[in-house]
Every structure is written in structure tokens, then in C-alpha cells.
N, CA, C and O atoms as a GROMACS GRO file, in nm:
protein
  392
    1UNK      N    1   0.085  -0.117   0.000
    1UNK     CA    2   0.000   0.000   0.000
    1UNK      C    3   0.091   0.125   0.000
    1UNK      O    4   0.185   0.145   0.077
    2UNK      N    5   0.051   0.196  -0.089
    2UNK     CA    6   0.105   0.327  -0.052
    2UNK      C    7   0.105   0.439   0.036
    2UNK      O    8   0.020   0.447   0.125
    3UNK      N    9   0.226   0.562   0.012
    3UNK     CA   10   0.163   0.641   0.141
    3UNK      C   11   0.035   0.717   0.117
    3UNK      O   12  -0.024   0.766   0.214
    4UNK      N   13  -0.020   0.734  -0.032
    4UNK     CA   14  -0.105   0.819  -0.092
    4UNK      C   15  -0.263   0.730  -0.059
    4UNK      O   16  -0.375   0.780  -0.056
    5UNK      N   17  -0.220   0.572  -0.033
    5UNK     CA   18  -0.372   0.535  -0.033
    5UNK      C   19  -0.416   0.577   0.120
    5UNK      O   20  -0.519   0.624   0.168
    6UNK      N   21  -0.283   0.536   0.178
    6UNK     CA   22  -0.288   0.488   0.371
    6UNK      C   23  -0.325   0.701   0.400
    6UNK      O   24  -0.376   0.732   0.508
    7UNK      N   25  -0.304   0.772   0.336
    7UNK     CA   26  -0.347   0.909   0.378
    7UNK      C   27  -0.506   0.974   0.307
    7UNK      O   28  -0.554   1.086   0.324
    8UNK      N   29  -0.576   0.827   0.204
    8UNK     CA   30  -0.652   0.889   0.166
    8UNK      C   31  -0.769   0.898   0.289
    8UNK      O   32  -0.766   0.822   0.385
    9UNK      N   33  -0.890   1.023   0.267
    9UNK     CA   34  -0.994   0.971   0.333
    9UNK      C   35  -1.106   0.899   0.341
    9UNK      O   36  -1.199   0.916   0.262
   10UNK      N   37  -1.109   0.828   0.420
   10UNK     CA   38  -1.198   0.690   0.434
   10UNK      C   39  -1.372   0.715   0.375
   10UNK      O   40  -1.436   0.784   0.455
   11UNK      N   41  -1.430   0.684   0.289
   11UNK     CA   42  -1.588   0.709   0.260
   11UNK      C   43  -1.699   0.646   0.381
   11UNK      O   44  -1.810   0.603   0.350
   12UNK      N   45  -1.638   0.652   0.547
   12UNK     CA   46  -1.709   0.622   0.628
   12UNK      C   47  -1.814   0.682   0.658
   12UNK      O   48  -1.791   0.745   0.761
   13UNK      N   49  -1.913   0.698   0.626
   13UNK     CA   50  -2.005   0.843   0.633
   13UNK      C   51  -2.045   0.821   0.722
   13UNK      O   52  -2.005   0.896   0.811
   14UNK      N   53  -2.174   0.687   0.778
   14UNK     CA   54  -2.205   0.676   0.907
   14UNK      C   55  -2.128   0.678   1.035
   14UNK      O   56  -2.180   0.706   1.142
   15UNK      N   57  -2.009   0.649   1.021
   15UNK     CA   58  -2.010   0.624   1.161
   15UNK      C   59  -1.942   0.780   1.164
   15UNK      O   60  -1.914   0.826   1.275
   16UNK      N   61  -1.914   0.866   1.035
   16UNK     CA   62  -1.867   1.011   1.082
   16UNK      C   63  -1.985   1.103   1.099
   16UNK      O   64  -1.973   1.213   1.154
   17UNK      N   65  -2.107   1.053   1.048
   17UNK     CA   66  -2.238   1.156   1.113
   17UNK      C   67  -2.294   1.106   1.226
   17UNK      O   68  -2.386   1.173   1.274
   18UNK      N   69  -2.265   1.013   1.275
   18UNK     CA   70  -2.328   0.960   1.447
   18UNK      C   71  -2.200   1.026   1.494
   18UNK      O   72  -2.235   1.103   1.584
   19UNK      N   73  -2.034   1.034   1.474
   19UNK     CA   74  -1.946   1.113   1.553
   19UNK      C   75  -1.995   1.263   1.581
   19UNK      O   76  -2.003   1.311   1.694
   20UNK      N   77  -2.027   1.329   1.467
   20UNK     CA   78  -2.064   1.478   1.447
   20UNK      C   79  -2.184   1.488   1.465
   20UNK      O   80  -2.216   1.607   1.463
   21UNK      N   81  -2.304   1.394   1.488
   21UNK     CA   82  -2.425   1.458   1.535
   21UNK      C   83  -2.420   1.458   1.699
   21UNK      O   84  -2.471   1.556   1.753
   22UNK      N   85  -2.361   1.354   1.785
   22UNK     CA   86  -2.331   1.292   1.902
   22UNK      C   87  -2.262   1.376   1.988
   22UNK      O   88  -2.310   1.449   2.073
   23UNK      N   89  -2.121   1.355   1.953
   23UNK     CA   90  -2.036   1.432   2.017
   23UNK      C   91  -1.998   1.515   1.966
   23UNK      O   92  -1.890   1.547   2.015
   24UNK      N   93  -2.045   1.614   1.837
   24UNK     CA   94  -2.033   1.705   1.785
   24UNK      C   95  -2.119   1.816   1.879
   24UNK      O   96  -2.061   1.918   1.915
   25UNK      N   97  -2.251   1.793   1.915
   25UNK     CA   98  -2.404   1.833   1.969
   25UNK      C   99  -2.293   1.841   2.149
   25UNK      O  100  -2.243   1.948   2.183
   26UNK      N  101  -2.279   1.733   2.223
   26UNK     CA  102  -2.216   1.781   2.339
   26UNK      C  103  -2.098   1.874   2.303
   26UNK      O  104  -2.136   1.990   2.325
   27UNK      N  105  -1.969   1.872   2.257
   27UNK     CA  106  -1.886   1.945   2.258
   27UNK      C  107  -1.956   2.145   2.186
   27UNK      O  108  -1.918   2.262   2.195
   28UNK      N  109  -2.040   2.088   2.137
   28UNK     CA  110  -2.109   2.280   2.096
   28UNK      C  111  -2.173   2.291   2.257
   28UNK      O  112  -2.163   2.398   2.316
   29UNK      N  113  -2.244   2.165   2.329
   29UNK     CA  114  -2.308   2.244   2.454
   29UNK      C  115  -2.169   2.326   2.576
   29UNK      O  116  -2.160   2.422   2.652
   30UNK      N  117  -2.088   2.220   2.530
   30UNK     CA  118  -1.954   2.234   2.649
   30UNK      C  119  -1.898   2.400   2.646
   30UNK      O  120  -1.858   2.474   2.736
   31UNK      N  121  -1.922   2.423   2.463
   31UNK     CA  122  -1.798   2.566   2.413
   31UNK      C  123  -1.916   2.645   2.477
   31UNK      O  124  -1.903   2.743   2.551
   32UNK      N  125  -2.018   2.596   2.441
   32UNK     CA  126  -2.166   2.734   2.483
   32UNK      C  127  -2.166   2.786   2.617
   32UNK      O  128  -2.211   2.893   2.660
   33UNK      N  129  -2.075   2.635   2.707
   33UNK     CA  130  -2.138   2.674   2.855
   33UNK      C  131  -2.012   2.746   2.930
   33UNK      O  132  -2.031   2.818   3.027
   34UNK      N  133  -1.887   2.721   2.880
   34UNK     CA  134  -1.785   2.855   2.910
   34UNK      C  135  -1.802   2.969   2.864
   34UNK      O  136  -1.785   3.064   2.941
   35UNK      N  137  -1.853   3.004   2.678
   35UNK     CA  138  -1.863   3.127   2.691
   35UNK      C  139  -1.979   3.164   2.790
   35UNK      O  140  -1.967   3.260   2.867
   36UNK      N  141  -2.071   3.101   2.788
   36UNK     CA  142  -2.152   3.131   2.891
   36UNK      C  143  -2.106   3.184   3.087
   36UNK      O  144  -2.146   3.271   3.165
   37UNK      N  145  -2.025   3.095   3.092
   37UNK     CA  146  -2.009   3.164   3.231
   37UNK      C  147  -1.902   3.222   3.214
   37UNK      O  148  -1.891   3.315   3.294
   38UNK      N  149  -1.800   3.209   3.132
   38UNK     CA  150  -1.654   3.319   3.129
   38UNK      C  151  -1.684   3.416   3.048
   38UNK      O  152  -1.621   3.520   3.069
   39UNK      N  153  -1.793   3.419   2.925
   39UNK     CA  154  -1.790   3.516   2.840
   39UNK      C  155  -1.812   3.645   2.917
   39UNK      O  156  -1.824   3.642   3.039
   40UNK      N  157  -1.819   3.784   2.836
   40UNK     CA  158  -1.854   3.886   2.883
   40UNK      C  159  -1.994   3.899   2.958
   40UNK      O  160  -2.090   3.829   2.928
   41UNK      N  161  -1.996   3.978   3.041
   41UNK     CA  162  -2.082   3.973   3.168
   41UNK      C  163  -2.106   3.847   3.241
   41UNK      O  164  -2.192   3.842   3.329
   42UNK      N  165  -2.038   3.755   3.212
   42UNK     CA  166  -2.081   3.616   3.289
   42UNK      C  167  -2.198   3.558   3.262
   42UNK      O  168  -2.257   3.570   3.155
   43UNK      N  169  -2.244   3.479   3.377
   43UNK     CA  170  -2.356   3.373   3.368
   43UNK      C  171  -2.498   3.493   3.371
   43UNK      O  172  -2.607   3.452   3.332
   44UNK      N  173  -2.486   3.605   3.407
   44UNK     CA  174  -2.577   3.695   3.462
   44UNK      C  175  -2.592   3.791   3.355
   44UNK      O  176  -2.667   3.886   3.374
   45UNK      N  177  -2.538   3.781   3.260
   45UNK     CA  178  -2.569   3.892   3.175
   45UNK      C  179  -2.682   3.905   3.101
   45UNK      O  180  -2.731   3.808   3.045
   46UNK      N  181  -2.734   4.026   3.093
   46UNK     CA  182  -2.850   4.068   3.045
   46UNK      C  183  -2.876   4.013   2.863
   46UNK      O  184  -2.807   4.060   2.772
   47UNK      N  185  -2.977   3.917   2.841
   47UNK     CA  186  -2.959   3.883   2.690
   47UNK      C  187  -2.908   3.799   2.622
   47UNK      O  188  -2.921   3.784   2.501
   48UNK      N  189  -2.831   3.722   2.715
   48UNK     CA  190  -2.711   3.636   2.686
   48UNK      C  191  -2.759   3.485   2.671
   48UNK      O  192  -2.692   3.394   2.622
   49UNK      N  193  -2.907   3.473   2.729
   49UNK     CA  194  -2.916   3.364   2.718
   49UNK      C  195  -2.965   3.334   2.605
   49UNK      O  196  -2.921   3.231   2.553
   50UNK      N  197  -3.063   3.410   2.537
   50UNK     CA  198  -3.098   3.389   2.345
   50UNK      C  199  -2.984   3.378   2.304
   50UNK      O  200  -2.965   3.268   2.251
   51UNK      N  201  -2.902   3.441   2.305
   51UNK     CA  202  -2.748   3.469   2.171
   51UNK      C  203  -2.667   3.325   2.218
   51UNK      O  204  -2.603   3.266   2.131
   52UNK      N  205  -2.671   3.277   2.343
   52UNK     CA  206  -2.651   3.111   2.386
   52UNK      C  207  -2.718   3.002   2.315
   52UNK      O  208  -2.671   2.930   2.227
   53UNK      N  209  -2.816   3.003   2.358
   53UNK     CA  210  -2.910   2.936   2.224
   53UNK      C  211  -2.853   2.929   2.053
   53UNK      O  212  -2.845   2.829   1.982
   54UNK      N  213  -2.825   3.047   2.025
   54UNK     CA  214  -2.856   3.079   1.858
   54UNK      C  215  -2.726   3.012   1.874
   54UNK      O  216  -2.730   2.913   1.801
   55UNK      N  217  -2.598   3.019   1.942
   55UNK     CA  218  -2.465   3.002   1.934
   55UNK      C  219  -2.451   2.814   1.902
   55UNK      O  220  -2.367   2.754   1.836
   56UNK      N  221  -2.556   2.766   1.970
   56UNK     CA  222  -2.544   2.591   2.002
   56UNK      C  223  -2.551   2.524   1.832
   56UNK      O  224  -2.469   2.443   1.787
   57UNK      N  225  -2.653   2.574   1.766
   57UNK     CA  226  -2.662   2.502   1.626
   57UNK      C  227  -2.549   2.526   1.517
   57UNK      O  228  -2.512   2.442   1.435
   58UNK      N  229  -2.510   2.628   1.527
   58UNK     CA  230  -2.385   2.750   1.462
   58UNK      C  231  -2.263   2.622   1.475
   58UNK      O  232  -2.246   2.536   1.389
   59UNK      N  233  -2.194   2.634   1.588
   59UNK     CA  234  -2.113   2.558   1.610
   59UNK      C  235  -2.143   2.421   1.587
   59UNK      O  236  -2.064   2.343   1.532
   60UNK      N  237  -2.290   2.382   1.641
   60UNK     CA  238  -2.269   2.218   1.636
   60UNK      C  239  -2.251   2.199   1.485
   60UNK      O  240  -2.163   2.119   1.452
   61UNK      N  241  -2.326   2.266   1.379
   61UNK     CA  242  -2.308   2.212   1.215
   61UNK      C  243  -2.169   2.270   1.200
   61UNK      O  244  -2.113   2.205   1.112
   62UNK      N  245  -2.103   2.347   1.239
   62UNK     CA  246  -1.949   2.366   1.185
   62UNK      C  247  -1.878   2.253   1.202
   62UNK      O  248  -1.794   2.216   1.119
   63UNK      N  249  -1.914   2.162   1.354
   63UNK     CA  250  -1.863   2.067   1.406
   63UNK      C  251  -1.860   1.951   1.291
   63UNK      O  252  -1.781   1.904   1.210
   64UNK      N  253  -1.967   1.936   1.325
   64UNK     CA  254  -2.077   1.848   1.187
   64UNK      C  255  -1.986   1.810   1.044
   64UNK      O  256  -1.946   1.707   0.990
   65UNK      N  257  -1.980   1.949   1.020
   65UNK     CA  258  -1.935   1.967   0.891
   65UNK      C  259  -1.782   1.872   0.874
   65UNK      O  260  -1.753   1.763   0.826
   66UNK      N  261  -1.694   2.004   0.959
   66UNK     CA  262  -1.557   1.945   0.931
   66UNK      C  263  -1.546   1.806   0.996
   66UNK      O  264  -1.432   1.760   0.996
   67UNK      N  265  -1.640   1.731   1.051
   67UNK     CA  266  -1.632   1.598   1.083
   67UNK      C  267  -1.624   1.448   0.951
   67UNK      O  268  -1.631   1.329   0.982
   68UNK      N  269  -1.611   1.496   0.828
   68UNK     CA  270  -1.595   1.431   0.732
   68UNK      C  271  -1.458   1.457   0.686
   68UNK      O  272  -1.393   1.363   0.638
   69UNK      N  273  -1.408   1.573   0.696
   69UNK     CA  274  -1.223   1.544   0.713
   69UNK      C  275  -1.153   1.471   0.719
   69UNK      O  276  -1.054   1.441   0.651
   70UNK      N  277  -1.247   1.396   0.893
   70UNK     CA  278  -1.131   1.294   0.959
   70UNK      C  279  -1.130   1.160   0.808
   70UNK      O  280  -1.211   1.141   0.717
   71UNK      N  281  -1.022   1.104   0.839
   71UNK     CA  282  -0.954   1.027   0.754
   71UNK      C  283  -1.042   0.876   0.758
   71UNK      O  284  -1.055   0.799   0.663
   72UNK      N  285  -1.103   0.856   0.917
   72UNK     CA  286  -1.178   0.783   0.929
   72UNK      C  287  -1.297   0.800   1.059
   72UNK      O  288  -1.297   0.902   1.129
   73UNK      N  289  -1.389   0.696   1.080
   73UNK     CA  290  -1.474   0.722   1.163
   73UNK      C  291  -1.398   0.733   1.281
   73UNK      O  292  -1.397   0.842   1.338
   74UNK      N  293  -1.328   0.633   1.331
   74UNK     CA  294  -1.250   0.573   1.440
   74UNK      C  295  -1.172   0.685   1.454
   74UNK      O  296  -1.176   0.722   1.572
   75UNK      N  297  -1.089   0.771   1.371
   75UNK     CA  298  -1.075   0.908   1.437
   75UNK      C  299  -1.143   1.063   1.480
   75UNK      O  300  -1.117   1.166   1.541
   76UNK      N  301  -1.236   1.003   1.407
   76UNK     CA  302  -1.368   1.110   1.478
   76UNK      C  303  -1.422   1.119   1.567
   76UNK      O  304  -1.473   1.216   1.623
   77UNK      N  305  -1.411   0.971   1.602
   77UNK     CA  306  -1.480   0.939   1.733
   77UNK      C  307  -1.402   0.965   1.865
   77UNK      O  308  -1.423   1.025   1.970
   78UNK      N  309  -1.289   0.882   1.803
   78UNK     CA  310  -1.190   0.932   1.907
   78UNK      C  311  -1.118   1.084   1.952
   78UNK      O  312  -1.083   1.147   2.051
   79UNK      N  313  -1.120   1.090   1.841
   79UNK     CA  314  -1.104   1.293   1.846
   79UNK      C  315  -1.192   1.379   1.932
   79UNK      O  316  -1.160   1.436   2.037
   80UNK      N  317  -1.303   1.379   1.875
   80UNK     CA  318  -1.412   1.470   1.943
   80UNK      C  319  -1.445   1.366   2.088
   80UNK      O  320  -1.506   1.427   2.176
   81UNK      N  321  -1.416   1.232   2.119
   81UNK     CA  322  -1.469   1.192   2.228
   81UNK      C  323  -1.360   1.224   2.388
   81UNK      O  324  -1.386   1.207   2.507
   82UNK      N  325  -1.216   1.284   2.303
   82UNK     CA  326  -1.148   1.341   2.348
   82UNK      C  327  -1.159   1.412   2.411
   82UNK      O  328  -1.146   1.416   2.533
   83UNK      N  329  -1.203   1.528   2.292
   83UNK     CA  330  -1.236   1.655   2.341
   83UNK      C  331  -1.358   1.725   2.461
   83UNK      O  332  -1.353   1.816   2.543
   84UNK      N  333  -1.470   1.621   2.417
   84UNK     CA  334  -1.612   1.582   2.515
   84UNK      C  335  -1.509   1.601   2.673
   84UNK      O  336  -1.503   1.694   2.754
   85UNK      N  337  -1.448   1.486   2.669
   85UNK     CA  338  -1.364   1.436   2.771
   85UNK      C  339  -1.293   1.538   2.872
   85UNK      O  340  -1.310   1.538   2.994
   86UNK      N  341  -1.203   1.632   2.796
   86UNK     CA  342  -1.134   1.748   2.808
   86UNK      C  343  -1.190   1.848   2.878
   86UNK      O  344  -1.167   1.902   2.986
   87UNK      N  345  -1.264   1.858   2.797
   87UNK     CA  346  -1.360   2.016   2.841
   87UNK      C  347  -1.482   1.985   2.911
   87UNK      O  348  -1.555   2.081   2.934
   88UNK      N  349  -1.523   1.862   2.952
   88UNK     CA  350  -1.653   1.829   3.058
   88UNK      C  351  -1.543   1.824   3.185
   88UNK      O  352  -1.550   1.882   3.293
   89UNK      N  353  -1.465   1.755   3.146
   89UNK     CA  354  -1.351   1.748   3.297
   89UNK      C  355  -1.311   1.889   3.371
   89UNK      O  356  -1.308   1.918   3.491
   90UNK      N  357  -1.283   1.964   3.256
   90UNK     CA  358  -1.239   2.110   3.264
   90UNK      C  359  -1.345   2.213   3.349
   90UNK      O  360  -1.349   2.287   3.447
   91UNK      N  361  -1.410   2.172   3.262
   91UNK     CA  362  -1.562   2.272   3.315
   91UNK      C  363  -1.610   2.201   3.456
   91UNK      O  364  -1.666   2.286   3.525
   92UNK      N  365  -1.605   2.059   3.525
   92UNK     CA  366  -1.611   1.990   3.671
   92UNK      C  367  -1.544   2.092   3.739
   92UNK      O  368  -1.592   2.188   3.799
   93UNK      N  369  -1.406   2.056   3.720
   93UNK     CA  370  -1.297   2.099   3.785
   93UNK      C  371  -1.281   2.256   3.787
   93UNK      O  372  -1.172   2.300   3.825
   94UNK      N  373  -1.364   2.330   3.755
   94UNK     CA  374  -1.354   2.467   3.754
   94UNK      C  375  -1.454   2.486   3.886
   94UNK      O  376  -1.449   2.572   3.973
   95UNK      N  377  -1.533   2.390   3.872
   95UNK     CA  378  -1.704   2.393   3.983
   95UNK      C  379  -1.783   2.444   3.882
   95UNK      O  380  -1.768   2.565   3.867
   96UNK      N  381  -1.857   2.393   3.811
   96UNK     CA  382  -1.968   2.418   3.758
   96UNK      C  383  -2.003   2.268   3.734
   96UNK      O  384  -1.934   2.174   3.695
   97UNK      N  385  -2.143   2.278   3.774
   97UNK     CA  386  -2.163   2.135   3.791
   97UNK      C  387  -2.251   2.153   3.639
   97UNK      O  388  -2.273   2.269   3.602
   98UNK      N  389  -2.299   2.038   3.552
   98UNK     CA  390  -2.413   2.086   3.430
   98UNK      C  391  -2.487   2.025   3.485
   98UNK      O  392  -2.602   2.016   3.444
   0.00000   0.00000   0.00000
């Protein structure tokens, strides 16, 4: 095999739209819920909670999207289940419970 086949990307589609609908959908709630409490004015800011909302679908289809990139499912999964991982731990360990 070559290095050109072993780098092509894989035509896994399912198991890369259950990665990007799944843990694509938590990792947009995770980014939503820091800017949410670190963004400007904090958890308390006036308005913030619509523009939170509108922010969740935005990101999750960007997620979505570039989730056919990965080379295969098995790194999609593992990638973003990473990241889930990362930033739910992150956001514990700060004290914010979800």
C-alpha cells in the first residue's frame, strides 16, 4: 500500500455523522457553557441567554461539517470523544456542575 492510499480519506459516512451529530451536539453544549459563564458579563448577563441558544446550532453544524475530514470514523470518534472528555472534565474541575 502506498503512502497516498494509507493518507486517503476513508468514505465512512455513518459512523462520521453519528461522531458529528453525538459528540459534535455535546462538545457545541460544552464551548456554549464557558462562553456562557466566562464570556462577557458572565452567567448573569442581560440577553445572553438567546445569543446562547442561537450560538449551540452554529457551532454544532461547523462541528458536523468538518467531521468528514477525519480520515476515518474511528478518528472522529476518538477525536471529538477526546475533546467531550477534556472540556466536561475542565468545566467539573472549575465547579460548575451541568
Amino acid at each position: 500500500m502506498s503512502a497516498l492510499q494509507r493518507q486517503k480519506i476513508k468514505p465512512t459516512w455513518l459512523g462520521k455523522s453519528l461522531a458529528g451529530g453525538l459528540l459534535g451536539l455535546a462538545l457545541a453544549f460544552v464551548l456554549v457553557a464557558f462562553f456562557a459563564w466566562y464570556g462577557p458579563g458572565g452567567i448573569d448577563a442581560r440577553d445572553k441567554v438567546q445569543f446562547n441558544m442561537w450560538m449551540i446550532p452554529l457551532i454544532w453544524l461547523t462541528i458536523f461539517s468538518f467531521t468528514y475530514l477525519f480520515k476515518s470514523a474511528k478518528q472522529a470518534w476518538l477525536t471529538l470523544g477526546g475533546l467531550n472528555i477534556t472540556l466536561y472534565s475542565l468545566f467539573l474541575m472549575l465547579g460548575h456542575g451541568l
